[in-house]
N, CA, C and O atoms as CSV, one atom per row, in Angstrom:
chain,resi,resn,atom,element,x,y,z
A,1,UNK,N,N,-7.450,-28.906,11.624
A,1,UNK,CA,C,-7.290,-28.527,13.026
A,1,UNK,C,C,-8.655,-28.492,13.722
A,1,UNK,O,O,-8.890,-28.899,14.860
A,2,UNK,N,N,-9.399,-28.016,12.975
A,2,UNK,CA,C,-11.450,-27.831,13.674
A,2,UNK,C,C,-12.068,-29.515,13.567
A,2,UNK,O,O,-12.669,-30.023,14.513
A,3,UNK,N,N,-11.801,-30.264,12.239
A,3,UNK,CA,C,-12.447,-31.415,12.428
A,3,UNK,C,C,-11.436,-32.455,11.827
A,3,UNK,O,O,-11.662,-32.769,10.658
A,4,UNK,N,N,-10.355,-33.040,12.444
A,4,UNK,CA,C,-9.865,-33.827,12.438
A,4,UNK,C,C,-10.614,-34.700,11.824
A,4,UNK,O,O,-10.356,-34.765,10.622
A,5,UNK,N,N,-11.420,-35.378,12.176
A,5,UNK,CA,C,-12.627,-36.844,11.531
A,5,UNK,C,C,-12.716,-36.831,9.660
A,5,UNK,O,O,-12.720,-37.742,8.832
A,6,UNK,N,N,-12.786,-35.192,9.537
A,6,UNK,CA,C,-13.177,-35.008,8.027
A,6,UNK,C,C,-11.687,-35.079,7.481
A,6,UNK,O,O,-11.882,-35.853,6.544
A,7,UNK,N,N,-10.789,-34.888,7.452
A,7,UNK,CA,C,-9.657,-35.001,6.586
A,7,UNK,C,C,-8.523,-34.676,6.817
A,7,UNK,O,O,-7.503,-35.121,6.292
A,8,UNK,N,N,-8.644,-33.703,7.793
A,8,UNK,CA,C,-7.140,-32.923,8.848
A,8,UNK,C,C,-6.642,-32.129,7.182
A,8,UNK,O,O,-7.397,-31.371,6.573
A,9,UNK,N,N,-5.386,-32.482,6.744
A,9,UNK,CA,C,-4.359,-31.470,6.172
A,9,UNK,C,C,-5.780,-31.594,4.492
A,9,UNK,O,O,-6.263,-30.542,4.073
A,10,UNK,N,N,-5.998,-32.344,4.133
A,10,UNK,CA,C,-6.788,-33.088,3.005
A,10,UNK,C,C,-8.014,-32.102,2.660
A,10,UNK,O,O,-8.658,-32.178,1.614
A,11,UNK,N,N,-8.212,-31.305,3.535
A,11,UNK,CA,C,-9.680,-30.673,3.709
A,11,UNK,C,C,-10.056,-30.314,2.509
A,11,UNK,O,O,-11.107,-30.750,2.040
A,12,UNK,N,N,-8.994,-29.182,1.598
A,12,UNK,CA,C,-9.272,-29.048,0.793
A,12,UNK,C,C,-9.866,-29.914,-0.326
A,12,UNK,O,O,-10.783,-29.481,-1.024
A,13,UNK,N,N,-9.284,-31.279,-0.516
A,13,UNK,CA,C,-9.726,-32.568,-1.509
A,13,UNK,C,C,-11.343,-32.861,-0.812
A,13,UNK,O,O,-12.417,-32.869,-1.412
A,14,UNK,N,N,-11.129,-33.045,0.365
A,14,UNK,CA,C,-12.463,-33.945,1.559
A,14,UNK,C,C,-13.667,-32.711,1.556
A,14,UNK,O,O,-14.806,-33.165,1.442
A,15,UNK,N,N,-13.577,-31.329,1.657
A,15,UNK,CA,C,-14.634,-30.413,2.223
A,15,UNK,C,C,-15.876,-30.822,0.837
A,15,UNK,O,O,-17.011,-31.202,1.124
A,16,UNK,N,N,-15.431,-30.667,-0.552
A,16,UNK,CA,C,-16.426,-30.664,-1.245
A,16,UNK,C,C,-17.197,-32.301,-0.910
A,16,UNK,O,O,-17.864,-32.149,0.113
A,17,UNK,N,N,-17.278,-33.248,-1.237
A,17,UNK,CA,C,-17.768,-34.637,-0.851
A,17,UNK,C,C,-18.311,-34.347,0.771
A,17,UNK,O,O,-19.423,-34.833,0.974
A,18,UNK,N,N,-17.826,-33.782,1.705
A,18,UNK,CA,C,-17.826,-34.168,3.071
A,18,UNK,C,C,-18.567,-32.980,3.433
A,18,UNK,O,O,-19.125,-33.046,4.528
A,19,UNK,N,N,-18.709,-31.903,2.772
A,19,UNK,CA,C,-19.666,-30.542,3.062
A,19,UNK,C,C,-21.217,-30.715,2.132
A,19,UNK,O,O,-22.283,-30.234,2.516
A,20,UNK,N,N,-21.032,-31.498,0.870
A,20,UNK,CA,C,-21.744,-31.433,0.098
A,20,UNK,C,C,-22.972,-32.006,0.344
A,20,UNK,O,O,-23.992,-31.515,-0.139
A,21,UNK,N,N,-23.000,-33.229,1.208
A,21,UNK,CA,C,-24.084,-33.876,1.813
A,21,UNK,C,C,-24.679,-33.171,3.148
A,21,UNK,O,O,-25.817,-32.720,3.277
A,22,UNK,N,N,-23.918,-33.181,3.853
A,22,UNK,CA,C,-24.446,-31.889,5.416
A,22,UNK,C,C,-25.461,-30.815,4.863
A,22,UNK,O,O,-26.515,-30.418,5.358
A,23,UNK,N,N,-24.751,-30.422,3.546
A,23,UNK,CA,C,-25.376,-28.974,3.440
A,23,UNK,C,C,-26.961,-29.511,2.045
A,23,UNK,O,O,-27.896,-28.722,1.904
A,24,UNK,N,N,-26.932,-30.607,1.390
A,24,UNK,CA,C,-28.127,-31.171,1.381
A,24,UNK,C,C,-28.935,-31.523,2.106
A,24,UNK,O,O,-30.147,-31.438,1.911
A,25,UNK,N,N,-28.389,-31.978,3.065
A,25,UNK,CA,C,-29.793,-32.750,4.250
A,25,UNK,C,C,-30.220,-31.256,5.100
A,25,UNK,O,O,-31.298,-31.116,5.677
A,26,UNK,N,N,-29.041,-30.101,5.034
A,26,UNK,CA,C,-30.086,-29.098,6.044
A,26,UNK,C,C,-30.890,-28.434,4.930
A,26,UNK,O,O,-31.940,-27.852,5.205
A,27,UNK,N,N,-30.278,-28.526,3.266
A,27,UNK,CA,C,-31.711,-27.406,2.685
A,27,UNK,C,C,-32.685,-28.246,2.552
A,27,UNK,O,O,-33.786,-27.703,2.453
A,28,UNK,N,N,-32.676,-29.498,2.508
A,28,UNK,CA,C,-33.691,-30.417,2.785
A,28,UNK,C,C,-34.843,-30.436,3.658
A,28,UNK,O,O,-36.063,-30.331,3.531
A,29,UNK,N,N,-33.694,-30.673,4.946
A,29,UNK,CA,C,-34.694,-30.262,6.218
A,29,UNK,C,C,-35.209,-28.590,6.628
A,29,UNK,O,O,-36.098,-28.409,7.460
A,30,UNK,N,N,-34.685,-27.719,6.092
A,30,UNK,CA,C,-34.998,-26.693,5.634
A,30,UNK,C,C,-36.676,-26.253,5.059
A,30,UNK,O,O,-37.487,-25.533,5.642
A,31,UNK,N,N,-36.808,-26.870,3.904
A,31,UNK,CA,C,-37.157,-27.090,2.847
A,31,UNK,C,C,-38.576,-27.656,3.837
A,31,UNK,O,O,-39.598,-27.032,4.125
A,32,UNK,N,N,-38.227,-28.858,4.146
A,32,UNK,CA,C,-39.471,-29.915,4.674
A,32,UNK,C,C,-40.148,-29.118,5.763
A,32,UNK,O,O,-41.314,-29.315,6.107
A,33,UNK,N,N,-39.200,-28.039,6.380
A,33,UNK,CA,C,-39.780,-27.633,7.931
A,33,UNK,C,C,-40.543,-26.296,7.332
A,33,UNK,O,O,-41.567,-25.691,7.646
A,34,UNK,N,N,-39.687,-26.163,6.471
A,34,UNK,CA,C,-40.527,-24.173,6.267
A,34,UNK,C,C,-41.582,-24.532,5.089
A,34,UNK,O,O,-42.765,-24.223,5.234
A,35,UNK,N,N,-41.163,-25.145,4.001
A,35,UNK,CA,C,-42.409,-25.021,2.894
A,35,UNK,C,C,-43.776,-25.447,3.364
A,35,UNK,O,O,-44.758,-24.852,2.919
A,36,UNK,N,N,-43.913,-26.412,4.214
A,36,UNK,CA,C,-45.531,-26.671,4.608
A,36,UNK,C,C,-46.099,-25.629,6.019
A,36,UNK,O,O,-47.144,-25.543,6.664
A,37,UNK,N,N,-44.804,-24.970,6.033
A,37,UNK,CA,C,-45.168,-24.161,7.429
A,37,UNK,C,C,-46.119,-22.715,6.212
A,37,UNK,O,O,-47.340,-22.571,6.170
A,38,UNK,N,N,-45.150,-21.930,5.450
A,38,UNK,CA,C,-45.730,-21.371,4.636
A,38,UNK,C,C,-46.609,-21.619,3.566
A,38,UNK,O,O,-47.507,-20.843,3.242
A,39,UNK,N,N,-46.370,-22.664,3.025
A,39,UNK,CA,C,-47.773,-23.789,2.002
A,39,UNK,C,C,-48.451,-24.620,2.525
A,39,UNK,O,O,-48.640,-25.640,1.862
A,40,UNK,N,N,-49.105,-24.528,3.947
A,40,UNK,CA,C,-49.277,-26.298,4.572
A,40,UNK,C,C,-50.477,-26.999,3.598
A,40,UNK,O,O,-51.233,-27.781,4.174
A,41,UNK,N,N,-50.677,-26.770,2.228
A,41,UNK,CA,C,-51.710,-27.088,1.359
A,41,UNK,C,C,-51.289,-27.103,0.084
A,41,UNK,O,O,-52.022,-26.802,-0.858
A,42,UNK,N,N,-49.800,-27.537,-0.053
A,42,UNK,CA,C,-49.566,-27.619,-1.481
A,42,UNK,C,C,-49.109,-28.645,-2.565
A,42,UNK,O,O,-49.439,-28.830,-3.736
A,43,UNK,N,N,-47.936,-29.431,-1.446
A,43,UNK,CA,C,-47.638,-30.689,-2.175
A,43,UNK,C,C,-47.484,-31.499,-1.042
A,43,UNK,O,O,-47.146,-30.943,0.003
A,44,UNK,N,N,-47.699,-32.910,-1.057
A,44,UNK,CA,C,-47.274,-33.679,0.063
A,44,UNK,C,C,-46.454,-34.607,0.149
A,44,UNK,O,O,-46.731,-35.787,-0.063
A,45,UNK,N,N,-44.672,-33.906,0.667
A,45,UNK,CA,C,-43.825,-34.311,0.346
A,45,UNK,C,C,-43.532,-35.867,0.785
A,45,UNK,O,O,-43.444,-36.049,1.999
A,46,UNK,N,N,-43.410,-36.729,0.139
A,46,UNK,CA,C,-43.118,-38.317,0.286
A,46,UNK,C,C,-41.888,-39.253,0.405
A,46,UNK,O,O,-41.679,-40.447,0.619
A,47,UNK,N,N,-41.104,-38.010,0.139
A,47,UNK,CA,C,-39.457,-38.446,-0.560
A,47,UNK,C,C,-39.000,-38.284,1.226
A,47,UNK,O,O,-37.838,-38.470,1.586
């Protein structure tokens, strides 16, 4: 009913695959925005 696009009735089968990447790319971008904000001298991420 909230996101039709991801699976409608299916959610349950679709949320893990279809949540699992969203919620990588934000601890990611997470990750990329805060660790050099608090370490800006520690590793220099390339990936």
């Amino acid at each position: 009913m909230f996101a039709p696009n991801i699976g409608g009735m299916d959610s349950s089968r679709v949320i893990k695959p279809a949540l699992i990447r969203p919620t990588i790319i934000t601890v990611a971008a997470l990750v990329w925005i805060v660790v050099p904000r608090k370490a800006p001298s520690s590793r220099p991420f390339m990936r």
